[in-house]
Backbone as JSON, one array per atom type, in Angstrom:
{
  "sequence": "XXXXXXXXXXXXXXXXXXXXXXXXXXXXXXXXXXXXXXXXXXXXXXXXXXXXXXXXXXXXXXXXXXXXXXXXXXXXXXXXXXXXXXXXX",
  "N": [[108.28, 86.9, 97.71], [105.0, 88.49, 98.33], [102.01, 87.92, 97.13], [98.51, 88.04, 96.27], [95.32, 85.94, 96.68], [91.62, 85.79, 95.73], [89.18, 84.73, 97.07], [85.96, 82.82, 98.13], [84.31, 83.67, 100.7], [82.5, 82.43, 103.48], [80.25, 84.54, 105.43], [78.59, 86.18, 108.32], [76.74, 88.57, 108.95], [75.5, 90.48, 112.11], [72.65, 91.69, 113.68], [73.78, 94.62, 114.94], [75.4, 95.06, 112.76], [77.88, 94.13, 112.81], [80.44, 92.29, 111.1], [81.45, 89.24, 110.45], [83.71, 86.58, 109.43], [82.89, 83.17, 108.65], [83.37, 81.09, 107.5], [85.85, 79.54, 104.86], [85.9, 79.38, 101.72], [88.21, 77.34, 99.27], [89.83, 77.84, 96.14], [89.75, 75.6, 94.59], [87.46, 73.52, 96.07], [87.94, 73.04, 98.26], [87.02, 73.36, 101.59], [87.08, 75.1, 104.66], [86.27, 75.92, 108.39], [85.79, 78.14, 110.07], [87.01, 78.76, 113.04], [87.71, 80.49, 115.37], [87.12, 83.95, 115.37], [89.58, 85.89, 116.72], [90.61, 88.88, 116.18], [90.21, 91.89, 114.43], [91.38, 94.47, 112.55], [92.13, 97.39, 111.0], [93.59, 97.4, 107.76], [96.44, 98.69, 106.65], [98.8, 98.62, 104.95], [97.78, 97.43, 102.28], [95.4, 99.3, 101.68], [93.22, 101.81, 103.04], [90.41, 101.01, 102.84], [90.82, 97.78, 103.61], [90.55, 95.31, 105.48], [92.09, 93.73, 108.2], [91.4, 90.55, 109.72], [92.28, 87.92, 111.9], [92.15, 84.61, 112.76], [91.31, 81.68, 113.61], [91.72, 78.31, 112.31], [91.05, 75.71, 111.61], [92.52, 74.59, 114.53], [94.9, 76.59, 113.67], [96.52, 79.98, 113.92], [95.5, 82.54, 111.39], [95.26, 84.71, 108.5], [93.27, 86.83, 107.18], [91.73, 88.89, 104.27], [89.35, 91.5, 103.75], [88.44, 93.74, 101.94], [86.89, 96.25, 101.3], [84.85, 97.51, 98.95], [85.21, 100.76, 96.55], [83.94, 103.56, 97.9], [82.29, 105.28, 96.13], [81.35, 102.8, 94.19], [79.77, 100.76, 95.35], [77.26, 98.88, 95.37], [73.91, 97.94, 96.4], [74.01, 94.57, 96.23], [77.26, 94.25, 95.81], [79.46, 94.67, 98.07], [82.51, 94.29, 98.42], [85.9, 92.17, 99.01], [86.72, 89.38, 99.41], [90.41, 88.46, 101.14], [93.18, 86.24, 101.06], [96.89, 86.39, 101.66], [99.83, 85.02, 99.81], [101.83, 83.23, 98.89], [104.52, 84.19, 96.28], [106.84, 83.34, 93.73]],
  "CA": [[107.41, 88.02, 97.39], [103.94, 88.29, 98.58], [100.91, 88.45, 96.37], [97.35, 87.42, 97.03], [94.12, 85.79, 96.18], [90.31, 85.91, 96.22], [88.16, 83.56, 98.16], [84.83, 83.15, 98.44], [84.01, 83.4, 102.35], [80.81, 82.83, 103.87], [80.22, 85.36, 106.5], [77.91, 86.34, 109.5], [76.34, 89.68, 109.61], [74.36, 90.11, 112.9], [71.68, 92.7, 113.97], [74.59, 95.32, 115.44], [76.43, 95.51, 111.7], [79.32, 93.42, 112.64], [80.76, 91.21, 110.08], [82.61, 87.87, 110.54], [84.01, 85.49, 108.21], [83.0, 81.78, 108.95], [83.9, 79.7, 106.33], [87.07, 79.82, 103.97], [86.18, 77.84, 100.15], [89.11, 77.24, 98.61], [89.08, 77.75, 94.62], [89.71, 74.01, 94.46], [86.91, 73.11, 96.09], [88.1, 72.52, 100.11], [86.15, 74.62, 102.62], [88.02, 75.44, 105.89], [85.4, 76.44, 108.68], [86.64, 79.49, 111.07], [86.62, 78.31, 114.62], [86.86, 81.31, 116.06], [87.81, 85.03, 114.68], [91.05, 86.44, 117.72], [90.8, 90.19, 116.51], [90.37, 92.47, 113.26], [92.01, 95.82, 112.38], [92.48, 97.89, 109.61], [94.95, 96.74, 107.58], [96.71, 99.76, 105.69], [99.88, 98.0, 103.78], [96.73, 97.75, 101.32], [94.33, 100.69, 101.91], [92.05, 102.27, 104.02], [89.37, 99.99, 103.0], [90.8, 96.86, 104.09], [90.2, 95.14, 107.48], [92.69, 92.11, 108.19], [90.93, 89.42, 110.1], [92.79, 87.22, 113.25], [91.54, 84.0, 112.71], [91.85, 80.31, 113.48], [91.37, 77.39, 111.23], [92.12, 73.99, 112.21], [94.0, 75.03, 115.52], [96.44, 77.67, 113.22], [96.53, 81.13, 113.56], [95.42, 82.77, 110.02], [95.39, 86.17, 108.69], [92.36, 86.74, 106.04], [91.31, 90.36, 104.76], [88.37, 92.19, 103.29], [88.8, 94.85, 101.15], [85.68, 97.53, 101.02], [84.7, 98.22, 97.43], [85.27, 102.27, 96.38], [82.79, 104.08, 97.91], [81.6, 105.52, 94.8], [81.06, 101.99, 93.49], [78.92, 100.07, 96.61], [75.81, 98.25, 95.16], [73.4, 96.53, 97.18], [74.9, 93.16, 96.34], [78.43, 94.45, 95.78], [80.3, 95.67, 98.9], [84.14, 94.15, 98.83], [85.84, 91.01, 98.75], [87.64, 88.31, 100.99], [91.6, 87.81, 100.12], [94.54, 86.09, 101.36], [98.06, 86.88, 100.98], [100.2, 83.89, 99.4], [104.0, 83.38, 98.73], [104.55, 84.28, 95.18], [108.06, 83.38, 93.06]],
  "C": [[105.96, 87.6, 97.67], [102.96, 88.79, 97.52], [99.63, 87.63, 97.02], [96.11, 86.78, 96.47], [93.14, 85.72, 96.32], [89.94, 85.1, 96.48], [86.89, 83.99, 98.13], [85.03, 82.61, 100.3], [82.78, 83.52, 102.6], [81.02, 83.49, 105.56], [78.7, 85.67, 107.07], [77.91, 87.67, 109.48], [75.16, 89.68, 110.6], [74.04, 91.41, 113.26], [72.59, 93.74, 114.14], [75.59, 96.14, 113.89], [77.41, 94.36, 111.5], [79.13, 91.91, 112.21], [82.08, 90.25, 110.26], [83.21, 86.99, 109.6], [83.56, 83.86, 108.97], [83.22, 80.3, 108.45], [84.77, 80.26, 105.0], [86.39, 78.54, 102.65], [87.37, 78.24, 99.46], [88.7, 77.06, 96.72], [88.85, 75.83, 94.27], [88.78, 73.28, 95.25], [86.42, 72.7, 97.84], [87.11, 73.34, 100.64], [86.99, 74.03, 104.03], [87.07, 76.1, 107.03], [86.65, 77.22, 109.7], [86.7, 79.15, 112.32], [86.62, 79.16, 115.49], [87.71, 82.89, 115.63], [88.59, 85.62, 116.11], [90.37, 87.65, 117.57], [90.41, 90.42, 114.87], [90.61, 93.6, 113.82], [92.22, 96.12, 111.15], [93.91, 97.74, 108.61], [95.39, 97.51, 106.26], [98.14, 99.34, 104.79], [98.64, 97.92, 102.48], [95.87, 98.83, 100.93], [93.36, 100.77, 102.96], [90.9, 101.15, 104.35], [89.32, 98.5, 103.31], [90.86, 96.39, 105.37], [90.93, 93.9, 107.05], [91.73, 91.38, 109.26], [92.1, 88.15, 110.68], [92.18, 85.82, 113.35], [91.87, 82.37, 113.01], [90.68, 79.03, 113.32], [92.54, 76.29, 111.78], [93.33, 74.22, 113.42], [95.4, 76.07, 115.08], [95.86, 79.37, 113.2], [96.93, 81.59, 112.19], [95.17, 84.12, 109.92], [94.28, 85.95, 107.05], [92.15, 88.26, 105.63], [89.75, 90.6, 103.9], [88.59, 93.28, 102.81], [87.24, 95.37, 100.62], [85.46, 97.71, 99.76], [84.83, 99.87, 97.9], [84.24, 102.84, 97.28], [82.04, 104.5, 96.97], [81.24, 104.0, 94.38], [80.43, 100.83, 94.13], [77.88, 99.91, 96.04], [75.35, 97.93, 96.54], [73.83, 95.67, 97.07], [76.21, 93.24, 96.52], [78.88, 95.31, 96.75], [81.94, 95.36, 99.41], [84.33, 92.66, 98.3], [86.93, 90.61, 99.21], [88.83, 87.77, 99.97], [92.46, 87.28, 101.2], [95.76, 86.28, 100.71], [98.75, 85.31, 101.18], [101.88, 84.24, 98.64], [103.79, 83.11, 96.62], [106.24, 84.1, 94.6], [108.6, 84.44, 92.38]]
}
């Protein structure tokens, strides 16, 4: 069974809008840098507001997502937040 968890990611917004992920921290402390993002697409098994992310880390193809906060609920500081999906018992 799949479930998932939050990450902090440090990401790359450049002049145009578009947003990258470039560094994976692990809650424990690792950091994983991105070497180079493949592709993103909307990734609706979750909702509308998530975008999966194509990514490779250490030579492996990885799958990361982003999930949009509500619209109604978009601060300035607060606009989503970076998850992976993880094998659950």
């Amino acid at each position: 069974m799949k479930g998932f968890m939050y990450l902090n990611v440090v990401t790359s917004i450049n002049q145009t809008g578009l947003m990258l992920p470039c560094e994976i921290h692990w809650p424990d402390g690792r950091k994983f840098p991105i070497e180079k993002v493949i592709k993103w697409r909307k990734a609706t098994k979750y909702n509308d507001n998530t975008t999966c992310y194509t990514v490779i880390i250490r030579g492996q193809e990885k799958k990361i997502y982003f999930q949009m906060s509500h619209p109604n609920l978009i601060s300035p500081i607060t606009i989503g937040r970076w998850f992976v999906e993880m094998e659950t018992e």
